[in-house]
Residue frames relative to the residue before (quaternion, step in Angstrom):
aa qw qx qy qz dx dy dz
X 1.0000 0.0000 0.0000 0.0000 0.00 0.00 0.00
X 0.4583 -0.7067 0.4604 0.2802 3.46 -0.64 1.24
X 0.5692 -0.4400 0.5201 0.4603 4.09 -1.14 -0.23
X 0.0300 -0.6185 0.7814 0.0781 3.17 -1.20 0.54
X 0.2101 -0.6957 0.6497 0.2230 4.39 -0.32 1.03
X 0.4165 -0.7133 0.4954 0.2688 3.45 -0.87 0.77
X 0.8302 -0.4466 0.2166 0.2535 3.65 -0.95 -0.61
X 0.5562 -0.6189 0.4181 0.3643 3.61 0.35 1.66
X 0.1503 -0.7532 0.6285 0.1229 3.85 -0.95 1.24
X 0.6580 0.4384 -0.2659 0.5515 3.33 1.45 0.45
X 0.3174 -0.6067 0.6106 0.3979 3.85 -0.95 0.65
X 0.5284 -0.5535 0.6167 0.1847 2.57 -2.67 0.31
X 0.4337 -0.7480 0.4382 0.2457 3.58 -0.47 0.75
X 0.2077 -0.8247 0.5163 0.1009 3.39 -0.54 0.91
X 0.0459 0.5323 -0.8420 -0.0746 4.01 -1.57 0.48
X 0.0333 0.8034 -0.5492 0.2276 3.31 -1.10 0.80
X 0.3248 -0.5734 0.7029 0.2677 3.48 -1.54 0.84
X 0.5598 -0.5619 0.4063 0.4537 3.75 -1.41 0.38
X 0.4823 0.6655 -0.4401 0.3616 3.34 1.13 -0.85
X 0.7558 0.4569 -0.2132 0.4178 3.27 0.20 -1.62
X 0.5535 0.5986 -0.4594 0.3526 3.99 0.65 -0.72
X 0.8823 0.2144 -0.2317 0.3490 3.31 0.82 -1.12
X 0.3825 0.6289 -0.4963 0.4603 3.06 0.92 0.64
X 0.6396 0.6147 -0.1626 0.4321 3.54 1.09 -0.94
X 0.7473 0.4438 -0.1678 0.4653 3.05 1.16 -0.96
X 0.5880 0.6311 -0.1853 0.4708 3.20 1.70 -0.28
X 0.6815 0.2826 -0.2676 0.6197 3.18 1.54 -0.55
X 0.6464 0.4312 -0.4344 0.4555 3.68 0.53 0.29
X 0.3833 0.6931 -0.5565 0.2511 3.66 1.04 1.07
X 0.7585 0.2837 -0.3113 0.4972 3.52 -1.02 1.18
X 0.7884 0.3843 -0.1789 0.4458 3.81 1.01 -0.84
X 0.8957 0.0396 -0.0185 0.4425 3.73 1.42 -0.97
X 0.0344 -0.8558 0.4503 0.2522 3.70 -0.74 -0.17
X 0.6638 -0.5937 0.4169 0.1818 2.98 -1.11 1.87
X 0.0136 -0.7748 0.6224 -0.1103 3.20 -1.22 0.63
X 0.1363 -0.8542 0.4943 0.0860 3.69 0.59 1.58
X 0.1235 -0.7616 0.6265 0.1101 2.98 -1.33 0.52
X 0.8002 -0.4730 0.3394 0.1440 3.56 -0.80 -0.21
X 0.6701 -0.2008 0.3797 0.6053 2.58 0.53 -2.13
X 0.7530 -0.4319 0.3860 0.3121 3.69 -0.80 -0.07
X 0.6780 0.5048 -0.1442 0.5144 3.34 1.34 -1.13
X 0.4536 0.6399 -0.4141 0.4619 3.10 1.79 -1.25
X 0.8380 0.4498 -0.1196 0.2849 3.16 0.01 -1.83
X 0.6450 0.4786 -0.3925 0.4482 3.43 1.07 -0.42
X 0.6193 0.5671 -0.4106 0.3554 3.77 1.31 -0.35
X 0.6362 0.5954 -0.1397 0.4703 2.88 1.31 -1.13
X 0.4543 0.4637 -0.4131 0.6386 4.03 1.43 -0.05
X 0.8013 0.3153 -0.3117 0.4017 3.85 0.13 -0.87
X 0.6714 0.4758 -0.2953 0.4853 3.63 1.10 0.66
X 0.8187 0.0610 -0.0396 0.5696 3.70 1.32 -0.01
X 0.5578 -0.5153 0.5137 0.3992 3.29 -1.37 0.42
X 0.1488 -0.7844 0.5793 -0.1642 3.56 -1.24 1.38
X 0.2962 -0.8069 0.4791 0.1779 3.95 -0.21 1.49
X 0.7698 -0.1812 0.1256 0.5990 3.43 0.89 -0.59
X 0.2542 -0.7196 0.6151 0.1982 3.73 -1.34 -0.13
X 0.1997 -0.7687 0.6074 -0.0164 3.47 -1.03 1.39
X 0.3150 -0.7538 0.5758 -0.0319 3.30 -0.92 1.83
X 0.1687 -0.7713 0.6096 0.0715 3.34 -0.83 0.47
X 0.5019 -0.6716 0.4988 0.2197 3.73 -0.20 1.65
X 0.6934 0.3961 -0.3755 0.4704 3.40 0.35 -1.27
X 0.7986 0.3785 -0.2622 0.3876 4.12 0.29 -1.00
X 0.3265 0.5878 -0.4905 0.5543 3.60 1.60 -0.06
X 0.7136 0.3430 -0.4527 0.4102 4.08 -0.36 -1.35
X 0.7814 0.2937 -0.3733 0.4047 3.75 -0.15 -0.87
X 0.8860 0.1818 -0.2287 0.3600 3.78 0.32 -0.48
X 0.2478 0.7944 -0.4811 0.2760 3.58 0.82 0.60
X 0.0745 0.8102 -0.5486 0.1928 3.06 -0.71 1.05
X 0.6554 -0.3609 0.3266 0.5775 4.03 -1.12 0.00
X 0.2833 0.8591 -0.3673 0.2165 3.99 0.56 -0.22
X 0.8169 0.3991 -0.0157 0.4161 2.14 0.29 -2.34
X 0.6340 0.5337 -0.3798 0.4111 3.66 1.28 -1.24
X 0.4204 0.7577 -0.3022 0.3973 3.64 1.39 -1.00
X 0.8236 0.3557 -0.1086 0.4283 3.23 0.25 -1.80
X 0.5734 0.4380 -0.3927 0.5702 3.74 1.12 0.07
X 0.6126 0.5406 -0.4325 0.3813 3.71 0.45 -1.00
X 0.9249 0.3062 -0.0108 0.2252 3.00 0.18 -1.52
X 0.5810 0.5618 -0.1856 0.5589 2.86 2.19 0.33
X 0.2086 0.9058 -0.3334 -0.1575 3.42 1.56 -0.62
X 0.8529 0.3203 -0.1808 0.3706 3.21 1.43 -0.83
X 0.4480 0.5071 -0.5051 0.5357 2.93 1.34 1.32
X 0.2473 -0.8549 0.4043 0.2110 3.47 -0.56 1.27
X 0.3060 -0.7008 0.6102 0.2072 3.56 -1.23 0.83
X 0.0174 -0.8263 0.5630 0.0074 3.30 -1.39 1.11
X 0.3138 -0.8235 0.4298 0.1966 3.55 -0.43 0.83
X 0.2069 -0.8568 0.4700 -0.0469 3.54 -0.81 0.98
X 0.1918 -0.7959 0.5735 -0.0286 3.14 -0.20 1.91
X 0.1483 -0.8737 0.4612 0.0453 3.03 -0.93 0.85
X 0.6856 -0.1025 0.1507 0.7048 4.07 -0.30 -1.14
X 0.7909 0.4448 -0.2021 0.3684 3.28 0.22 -1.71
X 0.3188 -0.8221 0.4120 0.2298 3.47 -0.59 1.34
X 0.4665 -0.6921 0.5320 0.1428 3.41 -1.27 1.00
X 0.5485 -0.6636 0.4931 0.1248 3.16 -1.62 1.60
X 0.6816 -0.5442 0.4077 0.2704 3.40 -1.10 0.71
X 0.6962 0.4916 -0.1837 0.4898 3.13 1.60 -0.99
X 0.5052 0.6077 -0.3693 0.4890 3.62 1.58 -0.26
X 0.7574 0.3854 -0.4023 0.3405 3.27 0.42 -1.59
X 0.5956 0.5435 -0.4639 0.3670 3.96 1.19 -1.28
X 0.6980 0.4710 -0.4492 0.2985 3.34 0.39 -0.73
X 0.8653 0.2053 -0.3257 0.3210 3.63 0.58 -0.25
X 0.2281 0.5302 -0.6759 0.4583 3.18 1.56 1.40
X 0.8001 0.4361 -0.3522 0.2135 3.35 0.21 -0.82
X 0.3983 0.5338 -0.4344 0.6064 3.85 1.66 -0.27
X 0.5939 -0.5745 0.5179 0.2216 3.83 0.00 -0.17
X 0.4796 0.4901 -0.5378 0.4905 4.01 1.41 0.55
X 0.1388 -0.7502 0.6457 0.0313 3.33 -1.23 1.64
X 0.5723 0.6016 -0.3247 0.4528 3.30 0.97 0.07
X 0.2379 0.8139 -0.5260 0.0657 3.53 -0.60 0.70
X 0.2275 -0.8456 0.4707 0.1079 3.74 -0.60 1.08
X 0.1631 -0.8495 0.4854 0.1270 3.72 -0.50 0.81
X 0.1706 -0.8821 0.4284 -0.0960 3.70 0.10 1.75
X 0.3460 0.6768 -0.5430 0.3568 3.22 1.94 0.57
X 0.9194 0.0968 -0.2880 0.2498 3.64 1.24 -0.09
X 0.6984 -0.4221 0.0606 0.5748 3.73 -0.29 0.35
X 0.5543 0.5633 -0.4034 0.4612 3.86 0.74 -0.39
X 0.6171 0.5824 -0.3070 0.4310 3.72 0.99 -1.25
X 0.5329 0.4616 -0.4445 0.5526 3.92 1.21 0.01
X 0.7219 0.5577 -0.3176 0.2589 3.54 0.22 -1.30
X 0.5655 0.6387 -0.2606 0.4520 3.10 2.07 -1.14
X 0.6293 0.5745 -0.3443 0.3942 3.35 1.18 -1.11
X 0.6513 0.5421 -0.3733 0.3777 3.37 0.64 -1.37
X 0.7926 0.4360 -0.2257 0.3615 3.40 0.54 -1.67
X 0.4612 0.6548 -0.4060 0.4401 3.85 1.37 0.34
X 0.5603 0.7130 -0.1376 0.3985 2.75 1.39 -1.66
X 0.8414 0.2986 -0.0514 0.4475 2.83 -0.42 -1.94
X 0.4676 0.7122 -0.3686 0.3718 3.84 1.29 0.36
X 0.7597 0.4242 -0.2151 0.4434 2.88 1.62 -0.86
X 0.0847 0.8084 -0.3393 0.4735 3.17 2.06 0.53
X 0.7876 0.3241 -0.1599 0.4991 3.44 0.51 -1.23
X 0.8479 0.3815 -0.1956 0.3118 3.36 0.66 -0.72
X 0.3005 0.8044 -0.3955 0.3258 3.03 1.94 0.32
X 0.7340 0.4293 -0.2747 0.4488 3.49 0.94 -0.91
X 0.5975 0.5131 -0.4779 0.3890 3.70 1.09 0.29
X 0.6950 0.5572 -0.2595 0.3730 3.30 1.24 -0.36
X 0.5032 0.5737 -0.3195 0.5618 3.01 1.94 -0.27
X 0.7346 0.4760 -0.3233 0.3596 3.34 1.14 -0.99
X 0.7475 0.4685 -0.1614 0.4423 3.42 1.28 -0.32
X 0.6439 0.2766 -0.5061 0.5027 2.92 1.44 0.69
X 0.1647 0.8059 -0.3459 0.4513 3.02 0.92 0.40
X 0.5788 0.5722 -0.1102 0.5705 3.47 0.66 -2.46
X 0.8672 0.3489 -0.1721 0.3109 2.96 -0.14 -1.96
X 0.6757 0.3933 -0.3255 0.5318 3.77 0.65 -0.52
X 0.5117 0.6432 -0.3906 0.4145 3.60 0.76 0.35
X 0.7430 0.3235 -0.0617 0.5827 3.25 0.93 -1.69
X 0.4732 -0.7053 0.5057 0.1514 3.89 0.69 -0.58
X 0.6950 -0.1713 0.0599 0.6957 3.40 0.64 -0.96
X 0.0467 -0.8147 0.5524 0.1703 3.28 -1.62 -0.36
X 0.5084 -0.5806 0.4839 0.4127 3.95 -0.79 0.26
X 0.3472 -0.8299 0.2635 0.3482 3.43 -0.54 1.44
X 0.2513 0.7474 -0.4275 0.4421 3.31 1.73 0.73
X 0.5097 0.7337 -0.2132 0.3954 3.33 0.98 -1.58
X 0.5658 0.7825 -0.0946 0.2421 2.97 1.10 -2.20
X 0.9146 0.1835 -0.0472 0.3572 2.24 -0.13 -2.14
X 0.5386 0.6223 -0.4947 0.2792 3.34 1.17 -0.39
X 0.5737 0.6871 -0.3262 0.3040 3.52 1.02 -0.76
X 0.5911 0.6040 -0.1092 0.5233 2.95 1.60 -1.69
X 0.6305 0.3527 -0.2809 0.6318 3.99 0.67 -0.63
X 0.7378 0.2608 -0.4880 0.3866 3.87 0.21 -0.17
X 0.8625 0.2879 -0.2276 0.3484 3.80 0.77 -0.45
X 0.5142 0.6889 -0.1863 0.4757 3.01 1.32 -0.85
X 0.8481 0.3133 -0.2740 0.3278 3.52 -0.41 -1.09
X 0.6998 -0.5532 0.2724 0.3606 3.19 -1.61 1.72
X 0.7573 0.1636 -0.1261 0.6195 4.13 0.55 -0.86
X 0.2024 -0.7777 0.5882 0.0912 3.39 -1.10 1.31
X 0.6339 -0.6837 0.3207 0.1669 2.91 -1.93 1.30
X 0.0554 0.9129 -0.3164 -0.2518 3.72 -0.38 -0.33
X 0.5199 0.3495 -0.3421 0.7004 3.15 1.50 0.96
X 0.5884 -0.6055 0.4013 0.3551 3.42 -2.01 0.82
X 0.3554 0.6200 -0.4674 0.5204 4.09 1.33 -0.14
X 0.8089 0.3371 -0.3135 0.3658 3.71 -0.50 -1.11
X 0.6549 0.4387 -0.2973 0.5387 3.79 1.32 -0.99
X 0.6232 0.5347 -0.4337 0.3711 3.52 0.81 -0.24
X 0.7012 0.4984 -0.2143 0.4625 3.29 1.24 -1.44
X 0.3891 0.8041 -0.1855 0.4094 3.70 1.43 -0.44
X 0.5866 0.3645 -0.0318 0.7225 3.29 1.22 -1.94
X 0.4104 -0.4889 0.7176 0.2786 4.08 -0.09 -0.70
X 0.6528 0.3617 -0.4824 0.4586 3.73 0.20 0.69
X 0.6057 -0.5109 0.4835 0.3720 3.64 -1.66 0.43
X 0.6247 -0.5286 0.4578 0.3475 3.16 -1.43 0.18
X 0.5896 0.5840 -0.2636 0.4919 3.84 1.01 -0.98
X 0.7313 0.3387 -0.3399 0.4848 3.98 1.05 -1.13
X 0.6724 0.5260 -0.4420 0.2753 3.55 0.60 -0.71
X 0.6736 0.5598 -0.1760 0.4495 2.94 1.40 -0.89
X 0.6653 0.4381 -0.4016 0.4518 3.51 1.10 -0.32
X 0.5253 0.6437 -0.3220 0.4539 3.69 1.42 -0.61
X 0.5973 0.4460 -0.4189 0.5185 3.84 0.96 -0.08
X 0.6764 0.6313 -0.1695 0.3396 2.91 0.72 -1.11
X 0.6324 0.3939 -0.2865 0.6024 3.43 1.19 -0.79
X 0.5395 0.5408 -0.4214 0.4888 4.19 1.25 -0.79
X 0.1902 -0.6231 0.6515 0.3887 3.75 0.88 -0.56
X 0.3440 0.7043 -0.5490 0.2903 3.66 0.06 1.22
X 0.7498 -0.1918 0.3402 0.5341 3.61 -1.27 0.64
X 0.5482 -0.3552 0.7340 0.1861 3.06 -2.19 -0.56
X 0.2501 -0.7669 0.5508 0.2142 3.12 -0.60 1.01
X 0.5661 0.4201 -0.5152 0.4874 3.69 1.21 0.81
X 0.5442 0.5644 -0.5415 0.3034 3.43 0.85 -0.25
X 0.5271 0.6234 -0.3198 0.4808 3.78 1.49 -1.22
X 0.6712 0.4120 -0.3527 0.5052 3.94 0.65 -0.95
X 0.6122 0.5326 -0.4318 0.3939 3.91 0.54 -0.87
X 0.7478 0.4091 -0.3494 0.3890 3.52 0.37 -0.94
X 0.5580 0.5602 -0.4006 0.4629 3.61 1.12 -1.07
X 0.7016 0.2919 -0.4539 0.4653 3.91 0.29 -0.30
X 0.8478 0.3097 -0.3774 0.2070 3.51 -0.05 -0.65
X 0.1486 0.7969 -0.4684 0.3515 3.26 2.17 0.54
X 0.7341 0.4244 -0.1809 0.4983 3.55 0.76 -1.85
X 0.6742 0.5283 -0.4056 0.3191 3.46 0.61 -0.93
X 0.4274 0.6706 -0.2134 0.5675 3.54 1.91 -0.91
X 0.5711 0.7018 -0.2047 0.3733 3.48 0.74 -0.34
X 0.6515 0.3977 0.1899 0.6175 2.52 0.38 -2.61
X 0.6857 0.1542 -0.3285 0.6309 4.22 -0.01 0.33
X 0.4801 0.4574 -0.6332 0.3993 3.61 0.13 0.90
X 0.5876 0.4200 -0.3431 0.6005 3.56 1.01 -0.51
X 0.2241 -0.9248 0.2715 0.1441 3.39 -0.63 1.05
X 0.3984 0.7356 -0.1806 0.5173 2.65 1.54 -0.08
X 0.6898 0.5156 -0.2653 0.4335 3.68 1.50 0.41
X 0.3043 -0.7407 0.4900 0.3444 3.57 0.01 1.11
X 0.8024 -0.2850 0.4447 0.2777 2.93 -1.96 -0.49
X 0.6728 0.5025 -0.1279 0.5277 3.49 1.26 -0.97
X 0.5210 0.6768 -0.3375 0.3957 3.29 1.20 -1.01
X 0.7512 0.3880 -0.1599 0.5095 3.27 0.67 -2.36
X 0.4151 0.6045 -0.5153 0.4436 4.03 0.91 -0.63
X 0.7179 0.5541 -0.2864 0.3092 3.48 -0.09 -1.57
X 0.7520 0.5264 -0.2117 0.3354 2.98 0.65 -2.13
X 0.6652 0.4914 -0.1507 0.5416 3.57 0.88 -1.89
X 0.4348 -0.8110 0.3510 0.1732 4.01 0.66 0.21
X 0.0845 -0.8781 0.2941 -0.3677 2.78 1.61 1.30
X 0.4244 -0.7493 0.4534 0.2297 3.52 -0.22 1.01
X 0.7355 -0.3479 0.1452 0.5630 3.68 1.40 -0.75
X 0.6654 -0.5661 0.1980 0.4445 3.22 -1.07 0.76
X 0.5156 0.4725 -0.4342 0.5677 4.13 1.27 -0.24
X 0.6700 0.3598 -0.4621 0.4561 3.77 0.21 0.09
X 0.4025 0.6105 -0.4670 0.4972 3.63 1.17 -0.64
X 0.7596 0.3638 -0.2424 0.4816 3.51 -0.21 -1.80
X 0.7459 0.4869 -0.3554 0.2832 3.64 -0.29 -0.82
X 0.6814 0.3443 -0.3175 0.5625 3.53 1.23 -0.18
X 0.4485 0.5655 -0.5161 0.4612 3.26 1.27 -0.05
X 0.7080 0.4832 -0.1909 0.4783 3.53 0.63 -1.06
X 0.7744 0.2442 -0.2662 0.5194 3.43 0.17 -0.47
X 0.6603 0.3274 -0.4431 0.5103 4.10 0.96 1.08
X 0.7181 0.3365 -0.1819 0.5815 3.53 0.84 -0.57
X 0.6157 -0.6231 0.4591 0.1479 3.57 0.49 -0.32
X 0.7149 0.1920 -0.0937 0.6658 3.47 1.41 -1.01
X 0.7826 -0.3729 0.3097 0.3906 3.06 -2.24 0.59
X 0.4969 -0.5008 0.5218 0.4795 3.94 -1.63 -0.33
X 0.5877 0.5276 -0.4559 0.4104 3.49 0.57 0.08
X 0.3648 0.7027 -0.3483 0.5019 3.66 1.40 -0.50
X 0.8648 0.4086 -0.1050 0.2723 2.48 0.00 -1.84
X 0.5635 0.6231 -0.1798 0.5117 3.18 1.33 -1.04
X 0.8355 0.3074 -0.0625 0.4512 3.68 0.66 -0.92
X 0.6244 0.6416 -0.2169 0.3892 2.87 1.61 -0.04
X 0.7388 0.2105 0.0859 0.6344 3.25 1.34 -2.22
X 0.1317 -0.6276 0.7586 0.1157 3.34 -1.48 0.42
X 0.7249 -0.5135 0.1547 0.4323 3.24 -1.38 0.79
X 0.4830 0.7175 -0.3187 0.3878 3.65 1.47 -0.96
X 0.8426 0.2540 -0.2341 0.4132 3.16 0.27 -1.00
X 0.4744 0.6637 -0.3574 0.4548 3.59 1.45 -0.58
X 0.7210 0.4328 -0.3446 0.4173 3.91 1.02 -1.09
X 0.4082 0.7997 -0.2844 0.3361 3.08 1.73 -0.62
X 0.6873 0.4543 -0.1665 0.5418 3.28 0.53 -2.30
X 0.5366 0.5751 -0.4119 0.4601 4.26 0.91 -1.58
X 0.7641 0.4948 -0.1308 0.3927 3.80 0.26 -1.01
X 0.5719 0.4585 -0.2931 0.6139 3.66 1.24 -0.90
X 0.8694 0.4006 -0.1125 0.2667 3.71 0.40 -1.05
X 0.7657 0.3420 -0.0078 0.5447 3.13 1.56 -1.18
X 0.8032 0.3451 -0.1319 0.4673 3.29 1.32 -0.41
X 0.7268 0.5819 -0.1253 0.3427 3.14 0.99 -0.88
X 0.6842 0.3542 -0.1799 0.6116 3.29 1.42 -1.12
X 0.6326 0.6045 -0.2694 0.4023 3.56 1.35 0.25
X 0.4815 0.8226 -0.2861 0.0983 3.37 1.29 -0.70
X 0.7291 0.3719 -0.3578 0.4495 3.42 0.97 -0.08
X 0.6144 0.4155 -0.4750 0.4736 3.51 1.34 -0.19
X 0.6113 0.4928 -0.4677 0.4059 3.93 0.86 -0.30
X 0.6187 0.4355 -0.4328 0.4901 3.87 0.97 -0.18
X 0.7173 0.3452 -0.4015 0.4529 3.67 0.25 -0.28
X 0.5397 0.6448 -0.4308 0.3276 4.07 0.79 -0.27
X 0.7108 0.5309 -0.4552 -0.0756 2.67 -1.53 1.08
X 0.8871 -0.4029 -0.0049 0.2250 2.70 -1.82 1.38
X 0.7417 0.4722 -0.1895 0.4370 3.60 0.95 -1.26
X 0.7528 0.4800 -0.2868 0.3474 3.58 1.24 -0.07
X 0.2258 -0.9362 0.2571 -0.0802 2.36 0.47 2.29
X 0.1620 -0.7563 0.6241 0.1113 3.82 -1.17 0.87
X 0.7612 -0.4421 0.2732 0.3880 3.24 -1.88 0.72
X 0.6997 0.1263 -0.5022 0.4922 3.30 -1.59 1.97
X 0.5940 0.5808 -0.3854 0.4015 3.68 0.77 -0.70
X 0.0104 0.7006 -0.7112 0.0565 3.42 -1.07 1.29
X 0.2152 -0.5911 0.7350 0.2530 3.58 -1.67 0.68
X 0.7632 -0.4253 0.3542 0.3335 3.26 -1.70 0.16
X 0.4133 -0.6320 0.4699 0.4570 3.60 -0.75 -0.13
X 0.6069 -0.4379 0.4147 0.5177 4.06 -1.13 0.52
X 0.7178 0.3967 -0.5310 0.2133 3.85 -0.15 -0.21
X 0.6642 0.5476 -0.3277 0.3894 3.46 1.19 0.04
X 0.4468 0.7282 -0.3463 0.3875 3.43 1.81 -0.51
X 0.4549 -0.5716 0.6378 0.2439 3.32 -1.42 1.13
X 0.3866 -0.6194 0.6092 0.3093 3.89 -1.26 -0.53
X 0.4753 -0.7929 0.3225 0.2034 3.02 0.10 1.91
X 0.4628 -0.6913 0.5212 0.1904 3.62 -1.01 1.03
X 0.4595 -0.7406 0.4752 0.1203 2.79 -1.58 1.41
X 0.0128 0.7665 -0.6371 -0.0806 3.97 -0.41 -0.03
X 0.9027 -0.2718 0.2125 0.2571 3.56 -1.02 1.64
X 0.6036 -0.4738 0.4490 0.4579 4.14 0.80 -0.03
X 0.6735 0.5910 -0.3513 0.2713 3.55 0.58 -1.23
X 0.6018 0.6023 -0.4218 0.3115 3.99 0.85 0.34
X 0.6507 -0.4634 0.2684 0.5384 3.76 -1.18 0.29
């Protein structure tokens, strides 16, 4: 049974022709709610006042009202995604640069009928990642401050655009080896920095079986899981109980809950003083050609 991402608990921010709203609003039945805006400014006031699944740009209302805003509203939002929306009316060379240049790489073309389906399935993407952002702020109002080392590790387990699923990819991710990140817990007398990855996946997988209507195999599939007995076996060998347990048991709520009772809580002063990059004799980070470009997450770091 394919995913079906339930319904955005956040609206989608709208710049828009009127034409285009209702059309918009028509394809975001069952998955989103539209929130029109004006202008750009509208929308950027209206990000610093609520939780917000994404924002939808209209090319055609970018050319006449673009402005330093728009670059604003991407900077300083990163993890709310901005998508531009081409529509009938054909767009000016000078639109699209302008929102390469504000920093919106995304752009959907709805001049034909697939160019909706694209929207939804962008959309409803962020469906999935709603619960990392809950889970990290969350983190972050727990601990108070952090080392911006500290940071980033947080940032590489929820945050980044392609997620990791071994302690190698999150190591390589950050621009550190797999041996230093891992010896730096170790000296914090902290978790495993795979115990921290285990929960982040089954945080989502917790997620994804709130919608019920998803087997075991489904969420295996989705979460890139080698198979649904690897699914279960790490279900088992972190929680203790079967994937059906697990499934019937936790929703993502209570799962960030248990992530927080165990991993965060009885830790707080060695997770505020950690981090990875402050490095002692044998410790080596990678060299910049292997570094990712460290993920952003919403203003809300040290």
């Amino acid at each position: 049974m394919p995913i079906v991402p339930r319904a955005l608990t956040a609206p989608v921010l709208t710049v828009l022709e009127p034409e285009e709203r209702v059309r918009v609003d028509a394809a975001g039945a069952g998955l989103y709610r539209a929130i029109h805006k004006e202008s750009v400014a509208d929308a950027l006031e209206d990000l610093k006042r609520q939780r917000v699944s994404a924002v939808l740009l209209s090319v055609l209302r970018c050319s006449r009202d673009g402005d330093r805003r728009m670059a604003t509203m991407v900077r300083e939002f990163p993890s709310v995604p901005t998508l531009a929306l081409l529509g009938a009316a054909p767009a000016s060379a000078e639109a699209l640069l302008q929102l390469g240049n504000a920093g919106v790489t995304t752009l959907v073309d709805v001049r034909q009928p697939a160019g909706w389906s694209r929207l939804r399935q962008l959309l409803a993407a962020q469906g999935g990642q709603e619960v990392d952002r809950r889970a990290l702020e969350a983190i972050v109002q727990e601990l108070g401050t952090m080392t911006p080392g500290g940071w980033r590790f947080f940032e590489a387990l929820f945050v980044a655009c392609e997620r990791v699923g071994t302690v190698r990819e999150l190591a390589l991710r950050m621009g550190l080896l797999p041996s230093t990140l891992m010896s730096r817990f170790f000296r914090a007398h902290l978790p495993s920095p795979k115990r921290y990855l285990a929960y982040a996946r089954l945080l989502r997988a917790a997620r994804l079986f709130e919608d019920r209507g998803h087997s075991v195999a489904d969420v295996a599939n989705a979460l890139d899981y080698s198979s649904p007995q690897s699914f279960s076996r790490h279900v088992r060998t972190v929680l203790g109980i079967s994937a059906g347990e697990f499934r019937d048991g936790f929703d993502a709520a209570r799962l960030l809950e248990r992530l927080l009772d165990e991993l965060v809580r009885p830790h707080r002063g060695a997770l505020r003083r950690l981090d990875p990059f402050v490095l002692r004799a044998g410790m080596q980070r990678l060299p910049p050609s292997v570094m990712d470009r460290r993920p952003a997450y919403g203003g809300r770091g040290p």
